[in-house]
N, C-alpha and C positions, 0 to 999 in steps of 0.2 A: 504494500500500500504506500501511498504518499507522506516520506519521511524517513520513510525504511531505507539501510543502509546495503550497499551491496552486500554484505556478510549476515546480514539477517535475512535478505530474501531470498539467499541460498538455504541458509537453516533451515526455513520455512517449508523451502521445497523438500529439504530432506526429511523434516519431519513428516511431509506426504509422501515420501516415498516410502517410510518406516512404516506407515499405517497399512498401505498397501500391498507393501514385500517383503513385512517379519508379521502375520497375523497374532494376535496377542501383545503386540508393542504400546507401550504408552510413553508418550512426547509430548515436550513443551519446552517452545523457544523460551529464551530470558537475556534479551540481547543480544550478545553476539554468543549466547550458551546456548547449545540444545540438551537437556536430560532428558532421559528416555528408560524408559524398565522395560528389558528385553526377554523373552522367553528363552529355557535352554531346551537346546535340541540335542538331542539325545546323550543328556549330562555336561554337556561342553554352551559357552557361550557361541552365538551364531556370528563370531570372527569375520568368513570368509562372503556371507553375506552382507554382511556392516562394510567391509571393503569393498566389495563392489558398488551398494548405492551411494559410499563416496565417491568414486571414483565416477558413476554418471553425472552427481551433482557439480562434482568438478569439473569435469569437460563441459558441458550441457552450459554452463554460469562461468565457464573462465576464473573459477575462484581455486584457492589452496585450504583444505580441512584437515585438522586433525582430530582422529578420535582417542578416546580412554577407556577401557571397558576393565569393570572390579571383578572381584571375585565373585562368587554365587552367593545369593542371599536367600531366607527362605521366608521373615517375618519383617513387617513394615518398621518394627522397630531397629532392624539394620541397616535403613537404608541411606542413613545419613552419612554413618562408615562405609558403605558402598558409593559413595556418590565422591567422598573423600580419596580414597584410589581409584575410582575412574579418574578425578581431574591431577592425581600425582601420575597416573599413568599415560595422562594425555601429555604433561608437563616432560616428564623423561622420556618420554618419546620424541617431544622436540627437540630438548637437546643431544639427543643419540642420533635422532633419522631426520629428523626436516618433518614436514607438513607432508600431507595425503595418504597417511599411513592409520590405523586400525592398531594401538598399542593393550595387550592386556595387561593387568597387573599382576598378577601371578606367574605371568612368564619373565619378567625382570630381575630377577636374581637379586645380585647381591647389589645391583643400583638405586634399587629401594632403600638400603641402610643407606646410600649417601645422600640421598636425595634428603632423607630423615637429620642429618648431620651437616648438610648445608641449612636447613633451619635454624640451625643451633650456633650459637656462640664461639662455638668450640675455634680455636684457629692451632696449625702445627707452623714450624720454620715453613715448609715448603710451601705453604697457602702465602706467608708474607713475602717471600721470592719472588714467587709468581706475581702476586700484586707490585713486586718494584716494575716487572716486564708490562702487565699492564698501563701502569701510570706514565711508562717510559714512553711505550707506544702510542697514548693518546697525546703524551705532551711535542712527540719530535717526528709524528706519522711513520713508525718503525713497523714490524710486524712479527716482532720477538716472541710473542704470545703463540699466535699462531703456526709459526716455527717449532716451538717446543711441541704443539699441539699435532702436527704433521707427521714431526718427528717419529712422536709415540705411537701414533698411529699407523706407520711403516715398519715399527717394531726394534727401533734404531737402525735400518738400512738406510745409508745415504744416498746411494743411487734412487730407491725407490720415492725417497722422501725427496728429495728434488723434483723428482716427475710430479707429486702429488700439489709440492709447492708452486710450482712449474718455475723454477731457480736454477740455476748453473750450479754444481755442484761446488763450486769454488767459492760462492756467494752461502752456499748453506753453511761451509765452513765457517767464513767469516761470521755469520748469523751465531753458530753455535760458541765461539772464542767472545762473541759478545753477551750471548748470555749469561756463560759462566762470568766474566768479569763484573759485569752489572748487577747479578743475581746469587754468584755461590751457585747456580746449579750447573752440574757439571753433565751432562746427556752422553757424556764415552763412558761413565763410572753405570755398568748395568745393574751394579746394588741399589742403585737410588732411584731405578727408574719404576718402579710401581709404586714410588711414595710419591712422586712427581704426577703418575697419572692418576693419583688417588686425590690428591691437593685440587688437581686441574679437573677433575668431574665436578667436586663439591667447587669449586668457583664457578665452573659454566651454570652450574644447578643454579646457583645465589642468583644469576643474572638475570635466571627467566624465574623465578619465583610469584615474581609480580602481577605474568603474564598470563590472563583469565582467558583468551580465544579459543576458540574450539567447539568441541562434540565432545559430551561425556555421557558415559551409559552404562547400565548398571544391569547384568542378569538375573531374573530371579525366579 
């Protein structure tokens, strides 16, 4: 209708897709949030259909959705902690995958505890590192953050981690001789590298904590 945003009149549609092509579904937009109570099909949440009428409403509207789908519920009085991991599982899915994906929570392992522990207070050296490379890079347009984040993600191969950066291997160097200088973190010492990508999930988590868009949904 007249005032509706493009991200709500996607919802909208999805919410009439939900009604039509998960019989037993119940939906309701709430801005740019759709909640939904979805029926389980034969003991399992309906995943592979939730992906699909995303992916129609996304083509169909040119838009990008993420969903969150909790664990199984069986009484109204759960449904509030269901609704709480759908939107941590839509949250951790952005920051793992991007947008247009169908995240459940019960399938996330042990991202769940950080996601839990970027809520929290809590900070180690490695969280304060990372934040010099952060601040570094917003104050002199560097991209040291990302660097380390590419890094880990090629599993410390530098060939690979250049392709991913799309960097000369020679410039990764210098990238990683400057992290260590700026930061103490050293990415050749491979004893430090899962406290590095443990520091670097609960900071990416802290960043989208804020960030309420999406599709959350709840089986029951």
């Amino acid at each position: 209708g007249p005032g509706r945003t493009e991200p709500e009149r996607a919802l909208g549609r999805l919410r009439d897709e939900l009604a039509s092509g998960l019989s037993g579904s119940v939906a309701e937009t709430h801005g740019v949030e759709l909640l939904a109570l979805l029926p389980l099909g034969d003991g399992d949440a309906p995943l592979p259909e939730l992906g699909r009428l995303l992916s129609t409403v996304e083509t169909d509207m040119n838009v990008r959705l993420l969903g969150g789908v909790s664990g199984a519920v069986a009484q109204p009085g759960e449904y509030a902690r269901a609704f709480a991991e759908a939107r941590d599982a839509r949250q951790i899915g952005k920051a793992m995958r991007g947008s247009g994906r169908v995240v459940a929570y019960d399938r996330l392992g042990a991202q769940r505890h950080l996601w839990a522990l970027a809520r929290s207070s809590a900070r180690d050296p490695f969280q304060e590192r990372l934040e010099v490379l952060r601040r570094h890079d917003a104050e002199h347009g560097s991209e040291l953050l990302d660097t380390v984040e590419g890094y880990l993600e090629e599993y410390g191969h530098r060939e690979r981690a250049s392709a991913r950066l799309r960097v000369h291997r020679n410039t990764l160097r210098k990238r990683i001789e400057r992290i260590k200088a700026l930061s103490g973190i050293d990415l050749e010492d491979s004893a430090t590298l899962f406290d590095v990508q443990t520091a670097l999930s609960i900071l990416r988590f802290r960043e989208l904590q804020q960030d309420g868009n999406g599709v959350v949904s709840s089986p029951m």
